[in-house]
N, CA, C and O atoms as a GROMACS GRO file, in nm:
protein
  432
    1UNK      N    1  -1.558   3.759  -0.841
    1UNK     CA    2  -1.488   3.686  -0.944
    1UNK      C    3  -1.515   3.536  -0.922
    1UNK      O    4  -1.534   3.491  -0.809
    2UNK      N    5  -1.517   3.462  -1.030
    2UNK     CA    6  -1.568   3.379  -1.027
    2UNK      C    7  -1.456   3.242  -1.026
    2UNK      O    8  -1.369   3.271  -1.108
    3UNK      N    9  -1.426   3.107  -0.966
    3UNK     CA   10  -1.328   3.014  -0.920
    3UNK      C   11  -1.280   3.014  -1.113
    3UNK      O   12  -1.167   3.043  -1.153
    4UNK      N   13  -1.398   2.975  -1.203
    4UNK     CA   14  -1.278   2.961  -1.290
    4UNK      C   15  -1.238   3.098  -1.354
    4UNK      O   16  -1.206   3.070  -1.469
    5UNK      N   17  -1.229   3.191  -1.340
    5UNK     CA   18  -1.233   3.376  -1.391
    5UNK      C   19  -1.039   3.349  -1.316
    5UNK      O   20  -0.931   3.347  -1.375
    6UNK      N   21  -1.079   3.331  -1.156
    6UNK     CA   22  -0.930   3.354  -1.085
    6UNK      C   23  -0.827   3.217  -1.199
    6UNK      O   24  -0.730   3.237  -1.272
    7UNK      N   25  -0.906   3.082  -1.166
    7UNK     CA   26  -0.806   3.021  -1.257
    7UNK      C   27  -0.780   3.030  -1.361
    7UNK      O   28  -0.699   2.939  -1.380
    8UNK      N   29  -0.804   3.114  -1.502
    8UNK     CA   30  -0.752   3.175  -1.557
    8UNK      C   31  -0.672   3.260  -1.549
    8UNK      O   32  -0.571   3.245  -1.617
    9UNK      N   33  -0.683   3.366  -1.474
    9UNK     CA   34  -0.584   3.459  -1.448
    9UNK      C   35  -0.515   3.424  -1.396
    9UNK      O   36  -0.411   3.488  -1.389
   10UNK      N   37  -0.527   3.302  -1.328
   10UNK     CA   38  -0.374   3.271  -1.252
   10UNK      C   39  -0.294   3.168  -1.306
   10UNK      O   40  -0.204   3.109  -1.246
   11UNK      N   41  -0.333   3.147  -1.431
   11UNK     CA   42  -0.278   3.024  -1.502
   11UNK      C   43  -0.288   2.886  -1.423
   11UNK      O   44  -0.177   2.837  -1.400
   12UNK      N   45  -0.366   2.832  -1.389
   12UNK     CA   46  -0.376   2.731  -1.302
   12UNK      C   47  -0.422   2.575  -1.416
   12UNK      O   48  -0.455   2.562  -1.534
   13UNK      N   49  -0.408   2.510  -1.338
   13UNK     CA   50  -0.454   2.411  -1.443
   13UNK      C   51  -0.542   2.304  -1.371
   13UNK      O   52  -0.486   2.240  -1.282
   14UNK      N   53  -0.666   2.278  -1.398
   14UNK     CA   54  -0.747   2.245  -1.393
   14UNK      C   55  -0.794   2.042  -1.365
   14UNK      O   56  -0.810   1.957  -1.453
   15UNK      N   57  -0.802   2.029  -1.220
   15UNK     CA   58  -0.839   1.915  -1.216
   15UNK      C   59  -0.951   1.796  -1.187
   15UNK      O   60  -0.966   1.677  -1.214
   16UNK      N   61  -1.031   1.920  -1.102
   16UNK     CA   62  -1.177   1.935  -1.115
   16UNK      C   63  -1.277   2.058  -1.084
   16UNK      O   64  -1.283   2.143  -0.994
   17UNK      N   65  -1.326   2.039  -1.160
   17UNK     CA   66  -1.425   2.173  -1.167
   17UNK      C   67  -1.550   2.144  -1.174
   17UNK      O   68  -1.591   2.163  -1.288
   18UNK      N   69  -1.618   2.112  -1.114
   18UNK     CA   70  -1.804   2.076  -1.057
   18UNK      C   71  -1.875   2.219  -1.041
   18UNK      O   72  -1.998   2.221  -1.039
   19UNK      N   73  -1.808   2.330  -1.031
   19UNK     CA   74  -1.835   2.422  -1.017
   19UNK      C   75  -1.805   2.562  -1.033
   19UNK      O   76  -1.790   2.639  -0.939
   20UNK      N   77  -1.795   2.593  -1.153
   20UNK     CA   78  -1.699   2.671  -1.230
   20UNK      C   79  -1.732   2.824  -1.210
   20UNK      O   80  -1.647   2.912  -1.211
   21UNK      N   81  -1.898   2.848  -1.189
   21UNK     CA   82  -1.926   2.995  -1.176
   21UNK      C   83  -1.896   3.003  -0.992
   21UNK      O   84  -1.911   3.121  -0.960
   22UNK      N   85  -1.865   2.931  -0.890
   22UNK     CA   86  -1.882   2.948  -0.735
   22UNK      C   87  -1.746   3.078  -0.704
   22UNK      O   88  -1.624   3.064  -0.715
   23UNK      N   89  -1.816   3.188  -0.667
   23UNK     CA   90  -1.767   3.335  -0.646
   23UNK      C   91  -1.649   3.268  -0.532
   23UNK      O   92  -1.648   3.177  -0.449
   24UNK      N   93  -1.554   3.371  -0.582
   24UNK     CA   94  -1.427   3.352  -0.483
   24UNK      C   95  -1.445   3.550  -0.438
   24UNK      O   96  -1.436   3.656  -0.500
   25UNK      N   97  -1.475   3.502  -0.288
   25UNK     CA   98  -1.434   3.624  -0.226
   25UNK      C   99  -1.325   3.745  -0.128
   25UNK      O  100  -1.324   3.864  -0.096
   26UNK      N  101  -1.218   3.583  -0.105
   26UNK     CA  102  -1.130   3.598  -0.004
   26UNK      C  103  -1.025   3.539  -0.086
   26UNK      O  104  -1.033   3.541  -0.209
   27UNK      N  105  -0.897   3.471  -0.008
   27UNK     CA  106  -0.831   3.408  -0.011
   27UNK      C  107  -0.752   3.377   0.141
   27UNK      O  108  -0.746   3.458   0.233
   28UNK      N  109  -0.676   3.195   0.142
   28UNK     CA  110  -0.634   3.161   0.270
   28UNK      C  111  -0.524   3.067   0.191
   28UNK      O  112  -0.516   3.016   0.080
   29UNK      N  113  -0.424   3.074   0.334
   29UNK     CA  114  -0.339   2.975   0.271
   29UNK      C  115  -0.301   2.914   0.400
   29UNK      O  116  -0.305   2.981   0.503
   30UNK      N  117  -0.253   2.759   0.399
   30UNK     CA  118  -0.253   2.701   0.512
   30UNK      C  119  -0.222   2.554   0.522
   30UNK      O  120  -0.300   2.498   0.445
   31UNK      N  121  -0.136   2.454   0.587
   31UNK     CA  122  -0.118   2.350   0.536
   31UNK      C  123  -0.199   2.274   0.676
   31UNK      O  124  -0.225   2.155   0.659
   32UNK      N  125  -0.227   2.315   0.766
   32UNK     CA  126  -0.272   2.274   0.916
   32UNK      C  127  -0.376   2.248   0.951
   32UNK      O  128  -0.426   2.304   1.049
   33UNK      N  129  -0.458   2.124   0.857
   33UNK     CA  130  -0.592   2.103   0.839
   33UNK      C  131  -0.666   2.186   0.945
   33UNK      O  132  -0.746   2.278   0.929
   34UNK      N  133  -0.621   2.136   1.046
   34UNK     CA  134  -0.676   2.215   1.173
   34UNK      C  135  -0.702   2.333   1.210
   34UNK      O  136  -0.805   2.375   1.262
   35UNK      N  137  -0.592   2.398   1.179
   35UNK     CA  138  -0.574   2.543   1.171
   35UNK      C  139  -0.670   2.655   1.056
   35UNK      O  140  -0.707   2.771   1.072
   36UNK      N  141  -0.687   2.553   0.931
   36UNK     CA  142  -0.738   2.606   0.833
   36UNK      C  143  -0.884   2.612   0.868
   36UNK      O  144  -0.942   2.720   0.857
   37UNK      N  145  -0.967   2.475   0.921
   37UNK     CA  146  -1.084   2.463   0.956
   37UNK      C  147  -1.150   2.571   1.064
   37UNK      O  148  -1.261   2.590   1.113
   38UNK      N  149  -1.009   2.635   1.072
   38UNK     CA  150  -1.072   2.767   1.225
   38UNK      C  151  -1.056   2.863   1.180
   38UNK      O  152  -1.052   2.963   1.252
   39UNK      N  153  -1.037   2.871   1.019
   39UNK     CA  154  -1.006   3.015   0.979
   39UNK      C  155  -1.002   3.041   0.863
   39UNK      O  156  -0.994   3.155   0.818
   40UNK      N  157  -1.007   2.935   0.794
   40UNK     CA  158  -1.085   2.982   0.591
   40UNK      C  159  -1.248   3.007   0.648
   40UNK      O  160  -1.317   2.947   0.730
   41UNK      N  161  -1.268   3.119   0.565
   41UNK     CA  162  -1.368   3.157   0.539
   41UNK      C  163  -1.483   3.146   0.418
   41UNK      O  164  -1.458   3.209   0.316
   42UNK      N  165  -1.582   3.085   0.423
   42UNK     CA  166  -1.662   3.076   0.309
   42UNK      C  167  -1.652   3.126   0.210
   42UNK      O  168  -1.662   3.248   0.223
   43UNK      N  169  -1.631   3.085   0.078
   43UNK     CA  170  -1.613   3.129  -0.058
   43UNK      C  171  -1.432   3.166  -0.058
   43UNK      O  172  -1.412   3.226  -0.163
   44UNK      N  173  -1.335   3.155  -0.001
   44UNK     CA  174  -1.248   3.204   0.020
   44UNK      C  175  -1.177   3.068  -0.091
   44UNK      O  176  -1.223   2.954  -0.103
   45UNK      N  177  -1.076   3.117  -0.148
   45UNK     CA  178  -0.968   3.017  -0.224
   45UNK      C  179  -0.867   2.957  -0.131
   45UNK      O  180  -0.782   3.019  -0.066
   46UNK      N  181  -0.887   2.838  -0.132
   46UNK     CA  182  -0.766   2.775  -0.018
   46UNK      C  183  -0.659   2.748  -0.086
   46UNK      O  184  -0.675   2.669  -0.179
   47UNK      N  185  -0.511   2.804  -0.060
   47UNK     CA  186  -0.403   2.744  -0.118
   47UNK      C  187  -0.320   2.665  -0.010
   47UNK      O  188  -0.293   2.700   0.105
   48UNK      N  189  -0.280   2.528  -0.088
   48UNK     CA  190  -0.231   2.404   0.001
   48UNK      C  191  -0.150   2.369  -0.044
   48UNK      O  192  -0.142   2.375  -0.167
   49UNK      N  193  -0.032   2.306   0.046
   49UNK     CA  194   0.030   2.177  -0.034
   49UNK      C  195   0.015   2.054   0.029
   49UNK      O  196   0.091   1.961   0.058
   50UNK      N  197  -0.136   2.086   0.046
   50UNK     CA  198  -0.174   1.892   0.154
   50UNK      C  199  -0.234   1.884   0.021
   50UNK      O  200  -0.272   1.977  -0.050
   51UNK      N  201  -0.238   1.710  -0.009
   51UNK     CA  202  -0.288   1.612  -0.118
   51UNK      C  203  -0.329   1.494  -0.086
   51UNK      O  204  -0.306   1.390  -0.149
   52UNK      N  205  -0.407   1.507   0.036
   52UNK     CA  206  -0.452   1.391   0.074
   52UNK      C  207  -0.606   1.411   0.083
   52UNK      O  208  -0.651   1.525   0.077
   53UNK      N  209  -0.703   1.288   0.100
   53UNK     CA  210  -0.777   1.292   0.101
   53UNK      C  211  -0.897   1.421   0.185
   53UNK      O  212  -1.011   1.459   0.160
   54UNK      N  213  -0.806   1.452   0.279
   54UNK     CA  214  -0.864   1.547   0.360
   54UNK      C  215  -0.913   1.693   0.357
   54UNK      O  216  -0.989   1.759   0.429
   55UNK      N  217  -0.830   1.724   0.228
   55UNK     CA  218  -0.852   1.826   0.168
   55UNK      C  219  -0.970   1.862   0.180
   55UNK      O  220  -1.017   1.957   0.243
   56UNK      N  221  -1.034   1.754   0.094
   56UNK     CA  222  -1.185   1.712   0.026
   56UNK      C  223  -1.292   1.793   0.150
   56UNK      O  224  -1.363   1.893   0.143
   57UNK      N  225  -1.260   1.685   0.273
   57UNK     CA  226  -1.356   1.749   0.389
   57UNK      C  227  -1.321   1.877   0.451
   57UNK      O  228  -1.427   1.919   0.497
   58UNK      N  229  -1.224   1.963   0.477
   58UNK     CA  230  -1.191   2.042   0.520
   58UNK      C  231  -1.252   2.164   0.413
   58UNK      O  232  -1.319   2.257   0.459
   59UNK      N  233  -1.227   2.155   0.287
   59UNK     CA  234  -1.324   2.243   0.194
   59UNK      C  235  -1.449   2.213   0.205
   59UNK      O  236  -1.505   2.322   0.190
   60UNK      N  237  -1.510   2.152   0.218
   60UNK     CA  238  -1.655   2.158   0.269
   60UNK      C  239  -1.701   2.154   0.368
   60UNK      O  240  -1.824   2.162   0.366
   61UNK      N  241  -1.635   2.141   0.502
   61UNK     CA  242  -1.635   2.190   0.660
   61UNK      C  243  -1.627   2.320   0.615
   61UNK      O  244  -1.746   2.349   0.597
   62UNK      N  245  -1.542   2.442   0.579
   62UNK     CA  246  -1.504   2.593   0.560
   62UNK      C  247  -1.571   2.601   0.435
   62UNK      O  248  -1.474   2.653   0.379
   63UNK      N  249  -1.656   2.593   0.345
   63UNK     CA  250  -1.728   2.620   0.245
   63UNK      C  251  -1.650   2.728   0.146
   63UNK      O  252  -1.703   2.826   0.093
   64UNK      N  253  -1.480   2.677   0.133
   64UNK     CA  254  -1.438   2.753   0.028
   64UNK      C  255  -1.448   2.760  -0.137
   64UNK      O  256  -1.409   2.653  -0.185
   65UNK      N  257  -1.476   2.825  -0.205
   65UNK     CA  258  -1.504   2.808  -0.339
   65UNK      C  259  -1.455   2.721  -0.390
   65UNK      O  260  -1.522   2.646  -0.463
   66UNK      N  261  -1.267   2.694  -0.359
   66UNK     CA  262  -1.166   2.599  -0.444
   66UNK      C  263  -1.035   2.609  -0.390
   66UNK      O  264  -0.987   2.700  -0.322
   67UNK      N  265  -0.982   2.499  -0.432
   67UNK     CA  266  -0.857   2.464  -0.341
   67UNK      C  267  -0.762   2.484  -0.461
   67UNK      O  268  -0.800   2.478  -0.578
   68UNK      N  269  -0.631   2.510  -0.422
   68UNK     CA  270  -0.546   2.512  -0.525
   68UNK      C  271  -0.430   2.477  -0.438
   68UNK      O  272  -0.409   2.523  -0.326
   69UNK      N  273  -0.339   2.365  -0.520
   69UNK     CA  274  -0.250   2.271  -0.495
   69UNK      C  275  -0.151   2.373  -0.516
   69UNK      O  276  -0.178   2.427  -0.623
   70UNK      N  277  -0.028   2.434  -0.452
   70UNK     CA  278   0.089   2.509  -0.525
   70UNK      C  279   0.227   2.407  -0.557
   70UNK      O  280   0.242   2.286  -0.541
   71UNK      N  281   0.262   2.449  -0.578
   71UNK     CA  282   0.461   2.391  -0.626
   71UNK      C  283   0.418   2.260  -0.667
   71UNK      O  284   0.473   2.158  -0.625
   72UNK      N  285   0.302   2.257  -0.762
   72UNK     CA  286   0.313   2.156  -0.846
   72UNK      C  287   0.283   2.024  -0.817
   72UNK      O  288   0.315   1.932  -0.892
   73UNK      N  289   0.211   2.006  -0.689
   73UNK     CA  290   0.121   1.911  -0.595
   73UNK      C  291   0.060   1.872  -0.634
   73UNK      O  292  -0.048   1.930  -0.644
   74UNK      N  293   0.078   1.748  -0.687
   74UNK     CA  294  -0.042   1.652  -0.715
   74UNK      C  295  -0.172   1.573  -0.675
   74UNK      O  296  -0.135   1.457  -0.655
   75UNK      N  297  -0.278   1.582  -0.658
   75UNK     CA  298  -0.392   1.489  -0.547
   75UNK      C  299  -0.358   1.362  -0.571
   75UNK      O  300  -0.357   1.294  -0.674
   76UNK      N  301  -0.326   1.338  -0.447
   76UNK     CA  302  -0.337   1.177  -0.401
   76UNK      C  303  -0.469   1.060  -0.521
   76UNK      O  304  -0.568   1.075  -0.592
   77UNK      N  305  -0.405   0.983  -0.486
   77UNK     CA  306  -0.498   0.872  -0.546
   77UNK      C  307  -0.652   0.881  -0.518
   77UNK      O  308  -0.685   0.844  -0.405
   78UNK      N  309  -0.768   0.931  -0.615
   78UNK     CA  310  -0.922   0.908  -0.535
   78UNK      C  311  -0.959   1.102  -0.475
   78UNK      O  312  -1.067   1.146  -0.437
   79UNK      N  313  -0.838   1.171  -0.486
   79UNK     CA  314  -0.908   1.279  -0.420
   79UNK      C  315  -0.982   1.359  -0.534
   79UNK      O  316  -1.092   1.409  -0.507
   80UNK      N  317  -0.924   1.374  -0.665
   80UNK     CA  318  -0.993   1.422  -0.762
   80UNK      C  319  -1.157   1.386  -0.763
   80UNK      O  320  -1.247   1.470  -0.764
   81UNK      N  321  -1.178   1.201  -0.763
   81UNK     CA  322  -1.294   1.191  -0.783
   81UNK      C  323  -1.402   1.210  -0.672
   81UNK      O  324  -1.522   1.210  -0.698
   82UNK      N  325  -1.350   1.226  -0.540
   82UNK     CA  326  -1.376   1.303  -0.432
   82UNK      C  327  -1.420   1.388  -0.424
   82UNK      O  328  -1.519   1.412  -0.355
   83UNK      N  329  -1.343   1.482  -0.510
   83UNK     CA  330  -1.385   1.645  -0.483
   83UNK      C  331  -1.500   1.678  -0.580
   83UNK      O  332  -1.609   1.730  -0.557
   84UNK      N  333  -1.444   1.630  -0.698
   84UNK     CA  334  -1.611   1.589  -0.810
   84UNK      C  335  -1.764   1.625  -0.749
   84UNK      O  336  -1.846   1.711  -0.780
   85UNK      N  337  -1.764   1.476  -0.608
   85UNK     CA  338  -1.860   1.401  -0.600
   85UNK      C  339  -1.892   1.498  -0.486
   85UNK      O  340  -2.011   1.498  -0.455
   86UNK      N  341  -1.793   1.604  -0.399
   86UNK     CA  342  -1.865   1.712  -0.305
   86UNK      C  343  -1.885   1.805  -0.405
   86UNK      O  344  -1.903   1.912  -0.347
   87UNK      N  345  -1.890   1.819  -0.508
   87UNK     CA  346  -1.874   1.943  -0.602
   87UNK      C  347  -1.751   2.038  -0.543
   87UNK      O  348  -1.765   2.159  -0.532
   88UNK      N  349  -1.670   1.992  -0.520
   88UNK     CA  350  -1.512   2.100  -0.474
   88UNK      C  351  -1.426   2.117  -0.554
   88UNK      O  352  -1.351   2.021  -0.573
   89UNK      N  353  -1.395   2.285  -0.656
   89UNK     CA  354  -1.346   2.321  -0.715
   89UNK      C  355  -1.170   2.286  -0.678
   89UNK      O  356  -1.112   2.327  -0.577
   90UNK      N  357  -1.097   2.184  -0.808
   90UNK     CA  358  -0.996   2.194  -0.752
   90UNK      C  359  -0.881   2.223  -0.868
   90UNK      O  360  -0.908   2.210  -0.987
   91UNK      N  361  -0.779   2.255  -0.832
   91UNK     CA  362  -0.660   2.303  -0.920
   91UNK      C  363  -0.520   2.317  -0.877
   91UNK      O  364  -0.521   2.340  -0.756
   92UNK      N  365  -0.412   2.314  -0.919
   92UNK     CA  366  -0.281   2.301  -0.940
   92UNK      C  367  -0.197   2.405  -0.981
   92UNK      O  368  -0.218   2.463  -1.087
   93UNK      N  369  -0.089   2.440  -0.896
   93UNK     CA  370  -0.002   2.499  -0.954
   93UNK      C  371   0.132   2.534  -0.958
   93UNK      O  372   0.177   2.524  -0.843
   94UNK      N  373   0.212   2.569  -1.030
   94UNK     CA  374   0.318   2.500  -1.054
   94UNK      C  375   0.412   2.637  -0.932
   94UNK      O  376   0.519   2.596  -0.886
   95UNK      N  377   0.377   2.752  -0.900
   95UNK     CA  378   0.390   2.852  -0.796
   95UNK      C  379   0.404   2.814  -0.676
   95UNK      O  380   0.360   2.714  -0.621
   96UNK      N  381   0.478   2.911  -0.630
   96UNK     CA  382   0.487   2.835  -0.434
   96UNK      C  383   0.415   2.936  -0.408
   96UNK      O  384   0.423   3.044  -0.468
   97UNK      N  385   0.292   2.894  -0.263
   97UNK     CA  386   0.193   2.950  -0.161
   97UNK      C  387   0.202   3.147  -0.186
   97UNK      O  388   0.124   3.237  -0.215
   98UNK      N  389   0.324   3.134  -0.159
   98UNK     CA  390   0.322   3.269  -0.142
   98UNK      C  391   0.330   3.343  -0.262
   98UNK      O  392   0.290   3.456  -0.237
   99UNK      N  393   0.370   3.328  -0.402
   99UNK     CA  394   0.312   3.385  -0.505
   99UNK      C  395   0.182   3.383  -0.560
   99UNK      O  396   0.141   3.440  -0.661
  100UNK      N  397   0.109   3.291  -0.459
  100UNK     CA  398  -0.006   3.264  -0.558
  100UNK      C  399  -0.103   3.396  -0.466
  100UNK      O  400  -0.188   3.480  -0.499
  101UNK      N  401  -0.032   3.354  -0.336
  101UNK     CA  402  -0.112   3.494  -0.236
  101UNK      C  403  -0.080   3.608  -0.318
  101UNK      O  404  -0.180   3.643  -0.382
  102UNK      N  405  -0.009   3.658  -0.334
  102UNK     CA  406   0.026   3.734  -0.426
  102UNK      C  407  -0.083   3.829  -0.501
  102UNK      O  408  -0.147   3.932  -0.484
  103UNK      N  409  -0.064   3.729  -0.593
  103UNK     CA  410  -0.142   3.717  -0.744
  103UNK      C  411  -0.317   3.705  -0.692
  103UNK      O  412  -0.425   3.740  -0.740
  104UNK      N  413  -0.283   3.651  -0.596
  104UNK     CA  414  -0.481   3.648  -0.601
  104UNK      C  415  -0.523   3.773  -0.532
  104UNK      O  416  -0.613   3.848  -0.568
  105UNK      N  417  -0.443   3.786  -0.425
  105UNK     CA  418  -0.429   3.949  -0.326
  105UNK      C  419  -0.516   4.049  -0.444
  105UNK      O  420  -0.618   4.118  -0.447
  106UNK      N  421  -0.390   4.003  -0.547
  106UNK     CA  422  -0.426   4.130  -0.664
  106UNK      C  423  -0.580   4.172  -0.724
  106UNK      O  424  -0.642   4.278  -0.733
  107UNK      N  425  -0.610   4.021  -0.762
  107UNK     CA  426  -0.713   4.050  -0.825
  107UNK      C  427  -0.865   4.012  -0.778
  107UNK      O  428  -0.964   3.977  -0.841
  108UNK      N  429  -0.841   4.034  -0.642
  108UNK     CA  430  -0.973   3.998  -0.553
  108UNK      C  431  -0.965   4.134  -0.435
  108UNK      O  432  -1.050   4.145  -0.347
   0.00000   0.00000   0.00000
């Protein structure tokens, strides 16, 4: 399935997308930059509620398809055009972490 296929189905809303067909094969959720970098897995959907610039590198250290912001998390100032410029699928949503595990569980 494809990053924007899941954000449709998951009603997500859309803040950058450089890369709309990049296959989502997994899913991770994790707020512990650190923690995440030792354990998202490539192509995997990261769900966060970090909004800082770091995001940016930590999805392209773990080569996950796309990040998704939950409970309505906004990116910091500059991370949108950030994620653009790595090509890093990113998105928002208005769900807390654990529904979105959920919902993606489902359809992956």
């Amino acid at each position: 399935m494809t990053a924007s296929e899941v954000a449709s189905l998951l009603s997500l809303k859309s803040i950058c997308v450089p890369a709309p067909e990049r296959e989502v094969l997994g899913g991770y959720t994790g707020d512990l930059l650190s923690w995440v970098m030792g354990r998202a897995k490539p192509d995997d959907a990261w769900i966060t509620i970090m909004s800082n610039q770091n995001i940016a590198a930590v999805a392209m250290l773990t080569d996950v398809s796309m990040v998704i912001l939950a409970e309505n998390v906004a990116p910091d100032a500059g991370v949108a055009e950030l994620c653009e410029a790595k090509s890093i699928n990113l998105f928002s949503s208005e769900l807390p972490a654990y529904e979105l595990c959920v919902k993606l569980e489902k359809l992956i």
